[in-house]
DOMAR-639956 format. One record per residue: x negated, z, y negated of N, C-alpha, C, O in turn; residue in one letter. Coordinates in steps of 0.02 Angstrom, whole numbers, plus 50000, padded with zeros to 5 digits. Atoms other than C-alpha are relative to their C-alpha. Layout:
N
XZYXZYXZYXZYA...
This chain:
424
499575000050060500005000050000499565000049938499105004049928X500175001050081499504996249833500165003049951500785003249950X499754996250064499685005849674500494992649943500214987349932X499745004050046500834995249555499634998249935499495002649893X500165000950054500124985349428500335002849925500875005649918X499624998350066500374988149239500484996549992500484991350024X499515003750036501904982349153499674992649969499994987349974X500445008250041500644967049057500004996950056500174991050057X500225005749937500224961749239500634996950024500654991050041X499595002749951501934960949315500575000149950501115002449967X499355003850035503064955049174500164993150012499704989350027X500095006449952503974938749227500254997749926500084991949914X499605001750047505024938249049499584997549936498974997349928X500495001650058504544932548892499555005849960499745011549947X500314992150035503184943648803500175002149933500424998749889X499715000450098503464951648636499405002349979498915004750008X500775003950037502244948448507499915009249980500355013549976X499954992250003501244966148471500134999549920500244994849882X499744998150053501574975548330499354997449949498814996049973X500525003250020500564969148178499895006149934500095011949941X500014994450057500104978647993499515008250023499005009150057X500004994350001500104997547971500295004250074500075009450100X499844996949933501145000148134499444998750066499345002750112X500525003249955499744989248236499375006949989499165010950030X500624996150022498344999348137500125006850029499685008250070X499694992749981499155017348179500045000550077499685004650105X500215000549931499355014048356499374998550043499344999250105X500735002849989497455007648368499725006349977499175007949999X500394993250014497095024748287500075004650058499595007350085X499984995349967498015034948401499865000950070499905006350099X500545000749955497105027848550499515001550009499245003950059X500724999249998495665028448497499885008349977499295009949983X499904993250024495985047548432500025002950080499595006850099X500004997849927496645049948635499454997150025499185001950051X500525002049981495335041848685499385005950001499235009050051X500534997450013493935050948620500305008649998499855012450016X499974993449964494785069048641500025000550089499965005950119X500015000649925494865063648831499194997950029498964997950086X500675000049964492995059548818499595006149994499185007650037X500354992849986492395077448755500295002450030500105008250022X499824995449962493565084748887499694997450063499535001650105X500365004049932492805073049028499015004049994498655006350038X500754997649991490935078148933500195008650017499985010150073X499864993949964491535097248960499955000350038499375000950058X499744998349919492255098949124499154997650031498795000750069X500595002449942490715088549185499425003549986499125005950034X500684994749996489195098149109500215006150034499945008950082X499814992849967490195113149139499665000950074499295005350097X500004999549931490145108349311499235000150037498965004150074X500725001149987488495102149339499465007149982499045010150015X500554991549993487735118749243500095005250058499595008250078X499824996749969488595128549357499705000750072499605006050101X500255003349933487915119049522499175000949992498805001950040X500744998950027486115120649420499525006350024499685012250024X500154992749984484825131449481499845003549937499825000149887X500014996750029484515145549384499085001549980498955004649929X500675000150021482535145149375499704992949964499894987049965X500165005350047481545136349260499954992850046499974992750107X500245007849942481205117549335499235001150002498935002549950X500615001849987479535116249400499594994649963499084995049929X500245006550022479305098649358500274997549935500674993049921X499705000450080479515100149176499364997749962499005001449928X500305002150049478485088349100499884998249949499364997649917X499855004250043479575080348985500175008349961500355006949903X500014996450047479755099848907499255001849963499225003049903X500594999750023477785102048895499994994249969499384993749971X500235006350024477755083548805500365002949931500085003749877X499634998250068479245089648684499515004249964499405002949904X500244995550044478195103748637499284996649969499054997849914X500595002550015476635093748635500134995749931499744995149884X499865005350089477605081048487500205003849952500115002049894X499994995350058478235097648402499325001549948499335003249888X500344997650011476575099948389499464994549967499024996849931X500335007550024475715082948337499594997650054499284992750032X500175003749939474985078048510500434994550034501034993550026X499805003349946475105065248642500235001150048500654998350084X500314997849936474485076248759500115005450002500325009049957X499564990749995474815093448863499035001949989498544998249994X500794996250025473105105648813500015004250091499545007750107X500104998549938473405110548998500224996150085500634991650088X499575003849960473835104449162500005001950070499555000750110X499904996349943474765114849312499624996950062499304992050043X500205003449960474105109749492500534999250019500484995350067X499385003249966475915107649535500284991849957500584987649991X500045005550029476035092949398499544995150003499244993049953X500465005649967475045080249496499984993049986499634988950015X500005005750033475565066049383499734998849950499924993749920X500404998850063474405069849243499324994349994498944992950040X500615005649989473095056649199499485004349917499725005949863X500434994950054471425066649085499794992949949499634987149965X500195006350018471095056848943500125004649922500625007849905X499924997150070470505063048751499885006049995499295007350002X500014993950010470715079748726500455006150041500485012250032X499574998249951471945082948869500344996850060500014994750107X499825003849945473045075648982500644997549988501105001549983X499485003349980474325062148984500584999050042500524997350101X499515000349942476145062049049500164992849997500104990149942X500285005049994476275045349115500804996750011500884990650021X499065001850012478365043349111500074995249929499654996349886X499784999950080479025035048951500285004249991500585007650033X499944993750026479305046548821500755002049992500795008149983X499535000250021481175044848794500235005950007500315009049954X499814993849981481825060948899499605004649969499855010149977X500324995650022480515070248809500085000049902499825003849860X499935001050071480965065448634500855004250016500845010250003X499304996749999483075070648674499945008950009500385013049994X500144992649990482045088348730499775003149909499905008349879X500344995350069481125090248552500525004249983500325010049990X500014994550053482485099948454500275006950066500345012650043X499944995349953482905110848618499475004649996499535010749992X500704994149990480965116948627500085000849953500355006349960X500095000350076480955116548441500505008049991500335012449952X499674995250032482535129848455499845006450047499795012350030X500184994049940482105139048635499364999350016499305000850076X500645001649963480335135348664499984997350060500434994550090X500345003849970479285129948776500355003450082500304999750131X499684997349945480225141748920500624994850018500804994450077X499375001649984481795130848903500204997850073499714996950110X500255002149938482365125449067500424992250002501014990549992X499815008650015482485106149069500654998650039501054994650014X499415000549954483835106649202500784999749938501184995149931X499305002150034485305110249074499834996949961500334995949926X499805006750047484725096648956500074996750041500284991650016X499855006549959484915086149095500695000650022500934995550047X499355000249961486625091949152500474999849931501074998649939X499575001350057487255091648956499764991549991500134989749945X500055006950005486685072248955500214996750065500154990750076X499605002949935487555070349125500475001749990500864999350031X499264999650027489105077149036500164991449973500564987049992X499795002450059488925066548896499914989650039500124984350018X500155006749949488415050749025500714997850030500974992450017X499295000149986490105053549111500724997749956501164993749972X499715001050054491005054948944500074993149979500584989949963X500195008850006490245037348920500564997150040501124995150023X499275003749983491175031149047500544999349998500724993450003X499374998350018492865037149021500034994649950500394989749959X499855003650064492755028548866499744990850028500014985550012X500205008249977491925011948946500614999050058500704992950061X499165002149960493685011249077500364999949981500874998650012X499475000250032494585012248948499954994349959500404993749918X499905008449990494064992748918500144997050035499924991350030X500075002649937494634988649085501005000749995501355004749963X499174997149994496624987849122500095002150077500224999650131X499954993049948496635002549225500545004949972500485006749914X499694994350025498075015649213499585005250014499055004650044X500134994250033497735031849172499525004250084498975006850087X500294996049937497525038749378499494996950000498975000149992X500635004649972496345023849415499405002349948498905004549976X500454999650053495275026349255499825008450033499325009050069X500064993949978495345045249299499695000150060499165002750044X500155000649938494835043549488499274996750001498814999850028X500575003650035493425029749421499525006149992499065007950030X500424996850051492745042049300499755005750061499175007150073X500344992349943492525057249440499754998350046499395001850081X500595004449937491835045349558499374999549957498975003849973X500744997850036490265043249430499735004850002499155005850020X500104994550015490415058349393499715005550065499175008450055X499984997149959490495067849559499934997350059499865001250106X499935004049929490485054349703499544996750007499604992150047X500345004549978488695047849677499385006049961499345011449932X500674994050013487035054749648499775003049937499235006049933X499875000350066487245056849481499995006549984499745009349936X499834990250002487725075549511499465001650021499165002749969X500444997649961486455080349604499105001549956498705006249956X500454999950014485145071349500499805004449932499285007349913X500134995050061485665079549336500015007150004499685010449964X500214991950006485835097649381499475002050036499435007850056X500394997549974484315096549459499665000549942499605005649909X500384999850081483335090649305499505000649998499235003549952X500685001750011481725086449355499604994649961499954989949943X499895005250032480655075249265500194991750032500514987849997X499635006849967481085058949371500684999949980501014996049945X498945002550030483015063549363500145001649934500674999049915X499905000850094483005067149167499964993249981500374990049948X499895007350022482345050249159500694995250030501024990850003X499215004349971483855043549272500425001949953500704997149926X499294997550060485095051749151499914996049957500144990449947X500195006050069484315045949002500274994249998500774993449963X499795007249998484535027749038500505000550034500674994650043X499255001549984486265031149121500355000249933500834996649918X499564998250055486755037948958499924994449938500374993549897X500125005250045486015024248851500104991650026500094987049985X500085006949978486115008148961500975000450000501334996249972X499054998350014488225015148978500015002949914500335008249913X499655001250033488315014948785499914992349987500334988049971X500205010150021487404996648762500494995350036500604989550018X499705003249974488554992248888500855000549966501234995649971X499264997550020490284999248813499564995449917499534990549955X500235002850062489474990648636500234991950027500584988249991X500325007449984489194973648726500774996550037500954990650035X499235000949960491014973848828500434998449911500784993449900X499415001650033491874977048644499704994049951499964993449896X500305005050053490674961148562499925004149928500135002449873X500044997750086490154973748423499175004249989498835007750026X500504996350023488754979648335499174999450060498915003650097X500615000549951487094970148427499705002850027499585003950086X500774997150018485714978648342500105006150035499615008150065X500094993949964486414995448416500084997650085499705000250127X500045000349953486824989148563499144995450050499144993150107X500665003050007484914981648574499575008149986498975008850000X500624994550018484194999548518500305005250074499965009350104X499954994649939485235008248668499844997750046499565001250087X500565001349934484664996548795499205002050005498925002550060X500705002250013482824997248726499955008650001499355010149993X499924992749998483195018048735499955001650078499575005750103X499745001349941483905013648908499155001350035498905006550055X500525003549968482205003848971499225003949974498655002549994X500554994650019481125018948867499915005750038499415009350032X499804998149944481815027949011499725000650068499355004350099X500305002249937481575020849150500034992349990500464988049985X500235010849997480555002949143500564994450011500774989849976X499565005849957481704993849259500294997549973500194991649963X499415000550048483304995449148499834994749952500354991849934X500135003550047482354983849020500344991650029500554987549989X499865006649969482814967949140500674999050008500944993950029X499005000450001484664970349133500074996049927500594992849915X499835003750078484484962948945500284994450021500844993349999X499665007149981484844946049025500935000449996501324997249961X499495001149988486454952449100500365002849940500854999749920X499724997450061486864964148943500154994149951500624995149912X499995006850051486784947048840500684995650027501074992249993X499415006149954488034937548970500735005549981501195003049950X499564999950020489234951048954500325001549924500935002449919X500005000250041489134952648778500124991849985500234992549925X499755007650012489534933748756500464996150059500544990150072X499365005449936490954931648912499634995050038499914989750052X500185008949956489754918949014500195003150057499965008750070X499685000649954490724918349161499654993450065499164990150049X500255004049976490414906949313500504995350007501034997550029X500525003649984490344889949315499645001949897500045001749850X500084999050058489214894449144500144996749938500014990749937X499665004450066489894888948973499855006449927500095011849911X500164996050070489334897248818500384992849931500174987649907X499325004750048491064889448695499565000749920499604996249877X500065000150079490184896148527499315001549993499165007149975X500484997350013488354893948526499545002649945499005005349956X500184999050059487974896548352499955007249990499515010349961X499904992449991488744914448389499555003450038499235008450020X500564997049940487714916948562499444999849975499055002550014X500475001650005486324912548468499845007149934499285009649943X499824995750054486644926248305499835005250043499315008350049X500124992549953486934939448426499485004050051499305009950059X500814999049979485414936648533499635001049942499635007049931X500304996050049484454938848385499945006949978499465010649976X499974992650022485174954048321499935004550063499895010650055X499814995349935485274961248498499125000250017498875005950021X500765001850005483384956348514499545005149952499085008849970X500474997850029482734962448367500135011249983499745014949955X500054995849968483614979748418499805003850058499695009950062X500464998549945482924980648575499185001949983498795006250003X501015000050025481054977448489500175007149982500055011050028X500234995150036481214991948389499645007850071499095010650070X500424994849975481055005748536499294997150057498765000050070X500705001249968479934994748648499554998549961499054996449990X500635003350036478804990148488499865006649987499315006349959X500174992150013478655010448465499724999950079499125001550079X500414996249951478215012848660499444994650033499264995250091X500445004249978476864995548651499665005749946499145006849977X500424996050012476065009148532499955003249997499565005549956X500264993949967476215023048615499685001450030499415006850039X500644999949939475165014448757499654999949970499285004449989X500465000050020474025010948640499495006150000498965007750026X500294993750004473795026148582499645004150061499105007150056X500224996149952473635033648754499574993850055499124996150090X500575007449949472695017548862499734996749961499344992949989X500205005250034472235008348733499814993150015499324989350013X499875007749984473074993948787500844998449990501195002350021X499214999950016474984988048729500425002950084500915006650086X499525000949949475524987448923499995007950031499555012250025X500084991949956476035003749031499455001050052499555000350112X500654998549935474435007449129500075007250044499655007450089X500104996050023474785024049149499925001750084499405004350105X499944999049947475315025149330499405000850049499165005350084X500625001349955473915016249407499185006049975498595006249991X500964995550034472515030149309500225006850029499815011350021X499854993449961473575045449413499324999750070499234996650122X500644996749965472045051749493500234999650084500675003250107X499864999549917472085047049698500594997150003500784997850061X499435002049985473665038849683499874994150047500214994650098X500075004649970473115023649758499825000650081499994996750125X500044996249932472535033649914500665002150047500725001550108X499484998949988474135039249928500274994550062500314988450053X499765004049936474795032950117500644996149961500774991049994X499485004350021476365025250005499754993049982500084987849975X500345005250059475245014049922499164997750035498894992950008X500495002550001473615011950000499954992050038499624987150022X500255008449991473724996750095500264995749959499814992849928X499885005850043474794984449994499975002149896500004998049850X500114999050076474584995049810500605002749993500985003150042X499254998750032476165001949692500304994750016500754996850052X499645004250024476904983949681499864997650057499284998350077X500145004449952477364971549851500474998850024500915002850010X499485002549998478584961949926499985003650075500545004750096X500094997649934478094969350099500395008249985500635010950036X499484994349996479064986950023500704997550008501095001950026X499375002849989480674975550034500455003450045501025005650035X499314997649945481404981350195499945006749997500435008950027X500034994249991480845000250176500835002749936501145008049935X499594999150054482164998850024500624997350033501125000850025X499475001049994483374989250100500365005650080500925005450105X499844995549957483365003150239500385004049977500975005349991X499394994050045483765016550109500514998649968500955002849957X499325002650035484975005050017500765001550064501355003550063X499285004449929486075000150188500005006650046500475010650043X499984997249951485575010450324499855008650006500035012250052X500254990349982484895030450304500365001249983500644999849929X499664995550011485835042150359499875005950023499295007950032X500144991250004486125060650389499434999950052499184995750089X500414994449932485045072650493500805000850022501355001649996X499224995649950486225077050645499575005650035499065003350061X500264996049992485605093850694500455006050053501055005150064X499594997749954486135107650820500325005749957500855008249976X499984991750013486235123250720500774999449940500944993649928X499335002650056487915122950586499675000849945499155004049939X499345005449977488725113550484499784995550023500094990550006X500135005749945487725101850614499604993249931499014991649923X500245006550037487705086250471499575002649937499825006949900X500464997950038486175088650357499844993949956499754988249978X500235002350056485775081450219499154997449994498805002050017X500695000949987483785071950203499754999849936500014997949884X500345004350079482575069850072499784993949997499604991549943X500025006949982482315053550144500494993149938500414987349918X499535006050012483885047650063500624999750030500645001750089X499495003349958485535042150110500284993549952500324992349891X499815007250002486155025250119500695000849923501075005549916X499434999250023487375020049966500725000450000501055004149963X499504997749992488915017150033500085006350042500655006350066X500194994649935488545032750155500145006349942500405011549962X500124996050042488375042349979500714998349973501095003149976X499465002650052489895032249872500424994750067500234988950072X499815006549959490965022550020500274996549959500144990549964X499495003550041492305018249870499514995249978499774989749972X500405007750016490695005749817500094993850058499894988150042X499785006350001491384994649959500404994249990500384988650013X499425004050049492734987749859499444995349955499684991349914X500165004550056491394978849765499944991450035499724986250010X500185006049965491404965549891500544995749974500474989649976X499505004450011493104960049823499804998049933500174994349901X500015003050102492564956149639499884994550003499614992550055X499695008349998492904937149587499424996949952499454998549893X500594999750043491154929649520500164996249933499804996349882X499785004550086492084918249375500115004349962500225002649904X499764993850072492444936049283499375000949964498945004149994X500485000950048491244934449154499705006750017499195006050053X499974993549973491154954649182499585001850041499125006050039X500544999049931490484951849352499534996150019499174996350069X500595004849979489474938749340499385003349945498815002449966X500514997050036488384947949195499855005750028499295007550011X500134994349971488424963849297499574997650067499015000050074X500445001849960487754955949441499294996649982498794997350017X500615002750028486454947149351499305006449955498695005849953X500294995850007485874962949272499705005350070499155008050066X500144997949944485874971349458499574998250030499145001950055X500555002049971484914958949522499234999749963498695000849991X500734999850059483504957449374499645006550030499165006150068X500064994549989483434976649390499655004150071499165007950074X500185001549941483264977449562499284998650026499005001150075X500745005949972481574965349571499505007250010499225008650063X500664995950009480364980549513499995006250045499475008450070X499954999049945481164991249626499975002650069499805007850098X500245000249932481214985849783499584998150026499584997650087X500714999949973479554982249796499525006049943499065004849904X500584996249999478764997249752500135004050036500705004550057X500085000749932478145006149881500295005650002500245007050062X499604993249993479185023849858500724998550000500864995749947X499285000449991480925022349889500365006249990500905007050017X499694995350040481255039249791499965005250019500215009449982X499904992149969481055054349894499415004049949499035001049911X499234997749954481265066049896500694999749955500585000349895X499485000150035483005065049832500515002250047500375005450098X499334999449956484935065849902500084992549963499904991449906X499775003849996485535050049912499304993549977498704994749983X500455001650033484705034749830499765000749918500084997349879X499904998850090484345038349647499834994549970500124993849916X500345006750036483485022149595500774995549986500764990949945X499395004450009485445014749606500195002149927500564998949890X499704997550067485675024549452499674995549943499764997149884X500205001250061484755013049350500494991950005500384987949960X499505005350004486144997949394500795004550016501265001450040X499334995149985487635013149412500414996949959500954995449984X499295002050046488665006649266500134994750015500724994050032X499905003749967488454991049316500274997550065500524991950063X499574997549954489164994049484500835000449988501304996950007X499264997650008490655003349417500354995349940500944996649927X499565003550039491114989749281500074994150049500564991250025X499815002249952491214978549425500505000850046500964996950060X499414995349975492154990549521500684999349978501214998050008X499334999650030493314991849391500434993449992501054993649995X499705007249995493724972849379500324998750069500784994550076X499705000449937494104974649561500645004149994501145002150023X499444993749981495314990249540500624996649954501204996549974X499685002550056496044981549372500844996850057501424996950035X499605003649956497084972649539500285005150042500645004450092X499514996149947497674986549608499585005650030498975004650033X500674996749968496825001249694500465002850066500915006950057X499474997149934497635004149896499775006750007499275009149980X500154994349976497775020249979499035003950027498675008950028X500814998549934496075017350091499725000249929499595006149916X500214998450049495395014549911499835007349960499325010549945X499884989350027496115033249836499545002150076498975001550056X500124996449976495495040749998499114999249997498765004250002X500675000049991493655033049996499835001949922499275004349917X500184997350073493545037349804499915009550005499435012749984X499744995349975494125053249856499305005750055499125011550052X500494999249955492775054149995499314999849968498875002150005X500485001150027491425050949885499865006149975499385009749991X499984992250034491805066149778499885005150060499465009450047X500244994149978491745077349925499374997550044498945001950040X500745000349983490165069950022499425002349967498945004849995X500274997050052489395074049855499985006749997499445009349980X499734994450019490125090049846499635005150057499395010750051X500204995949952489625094850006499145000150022498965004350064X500485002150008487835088649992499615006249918499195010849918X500174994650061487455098849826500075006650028499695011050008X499984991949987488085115149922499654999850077499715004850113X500484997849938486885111150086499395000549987498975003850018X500884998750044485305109249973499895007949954499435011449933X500254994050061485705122949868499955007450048499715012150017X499984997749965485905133950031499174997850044498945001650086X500615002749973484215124350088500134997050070499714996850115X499935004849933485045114150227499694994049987500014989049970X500305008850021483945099450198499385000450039499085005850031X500595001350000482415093650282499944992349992500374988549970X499985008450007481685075850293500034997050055500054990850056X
């Protein structure tokens, strides 16, 4: 059974023309008024939730709070460096964190107000509110009623690794947030055709993030100009305006982090990885390097196929740091098989997926330790605006129940780690 379309979908009669003026304008307010009190109650409920699930000790792997304090302070660099922070590269007068800086810039006025103790975990679970929040407001470009949009939004929210990664709040999953929270507004910018240059400074925020995200610009451009398949760009004078401005917002944060390398490699490109002391030794990496097409199938293992530990002792199904497979983590993601590639929508979302994708699945870590896969989070919105073009048609029962299912696999995964049911 099917949920009933909207009234727009299944009118057979003549339509009536909308309202135009002051009555048009007033009803465009009071949307957008519901709207946006339904996205700080979505960012509530969800940090709420996430702090709550948070551990309570500082994060360990808090690099991006030693960096904040390091730019409070007019450095690059930390003046020390734990032996548990094994990503440190020595260089100058200290030592280099070798992330882009983005998650560590959203920390400055936190250390700035709690010091250098803060514990990075709840900035990461108040930017996994406010990530969530995002979406609410990005399904509410989609013609979705109210349950579907609702059901959507708590599947991001709660039915994919998303939870997991932000109340943990290390530095890896700070950077996943980050660019969920900025690549889902460039995308809600680029869906309503408005305002390039910002939507060019939140991708380029996005890809300050985490690298990858920078290769979705292609598809961010397609759905920002409707190219649909078979391709047709109707107003190129326009496509051509908007690339520009969308362009020369993007430059602005990658022309700040070509001289940040400077500053710290003294060279425009990210080196930073390859100067982590022994990394290359590293059994992930020593025979084919960070980068190779030979990591291909170790990725498409964790994409498709890993699943639980089955174990004797209770609740028996265990959770890995290996990973689990995506639909294994989100089943409601196999509805994406139905999406129709002429929807402009889904043909720019897929094109950003796949770009994104390239860097990847060939490198030679496939994310552990984690719960689930986390690297999906840097094509997640993409995903779910796909999704939603699928649901826009209806969403069946088996649909509600695997949406449904997502939320508690999640649910139940966050309370076997935090109990320490996990090995690898």
């Amino acid at each position: 059974m099917v949920e009933p379309e909207t009234p727009a979908q299944t009118t057979t009669g003549p339509a009536l023309a909308p309202p135009r003026g002051p009555l048009r304008r007033g009803i465009t307010s009071v949307g957008r008024r519901s709207d946006s009190i339904g996205a700080v109650l979505v960012i509530a409920i969800t940090a709420a939730i996430y702090l709550l699930t948070a551990g309570r000790e500082r994060q360990d792997y808090d690099y991006f709070v030693r960096l904040a304090d390091a730019f409070l302070n007019g450095r690059l660099y930390l003046l020390e460096a734990p032996s548990w922070l094994n990503e440190l590269v020595p260089g100058g007068s200290g030592w280099y964190v070798v992330y882009p800086p983005v998650p560590a810039l959203l920390l400055v006025p936190f250390v700035a107000a709690f010091g250098i103790d803060f514990p990075q975990q709840v900035a990461s679970s108040l930017f996994g509110g406010v990530s969530v929040g995002l979406v609410w407001l990005l399904l509410g470009r989609f013609a979705l009623g109210g349950r579907r949009r609702l059901i959507l939004t708590a599947v991001f929210g709660f039915g994919t690794v998303l939870w997991y990664v932000a109340e943990t709040g290390s530095a890896w999953y700070l950077a996943h947030v980050s660019a969920v929270m900025f690549s889902t507004a460039a995308v809600i910018l680029a869906l309503d055709r408005r305002w390039p240059v910002a939507m060019g400074v939140f991708l380029g925020l996005a890809a300050i993030s985490r690298l990858p995200v920078a290769l979705a610009f292609i598809g961010v451009l397609m759905l920002s100009q409707r190219i649909g398949w078979p391709v047709r760009i109707p107003d190129r004078a326009r496509a051509l305006r908007e690339t520009v401005w969308f362009g020369l917002g993007m430059a602005v944060p990658v022309g700040l982090y070509f001289v940040y390398n400077l500053a710290r490699w003294g060279t425009l490109t990210d080196e930073g990885y390859t100067k982590i002391p022994g990394v290359l030794e590293d059994p992930i990496y020593e025979k084919f390097g960070i980068f190779a097409v030979e990591y291909i199938p170790r990725h498409i293992h964790a994409i498709f196929l890993r699943s639980w530990n089955f174990v004797d002792d209770p609740p028996f199904i265990q959770p890995s740091w290996w990973g689990l497979g995506l639909f294994f983590t989100t089943p409601v993601l196999i509805w994406l098989v139905r999406a129709r590639l002429r929807d402009p929508r889904v043909l720019g979302s897929l094109v950003a997926v796949a770009l994104v994708a390239i860097p990847i699945v060939t490198h030679g870590n496939v994310g552990l330790a984690q719960f689930g896969y986390r690297f999906s989070l840097d094509v997640q919105v993409f995903l779910f605006v796909i999704l939603a073009t699928v649901f826009e048609r209806g969403m069946s029962r088996l649909a509600w129940l695997a949406g449904s299912a997502s939320i508690a696999i999640c649910a139940y995964a966050i309370w076997a780690i935090s109990i320490g049911f996990v090995e690898f």
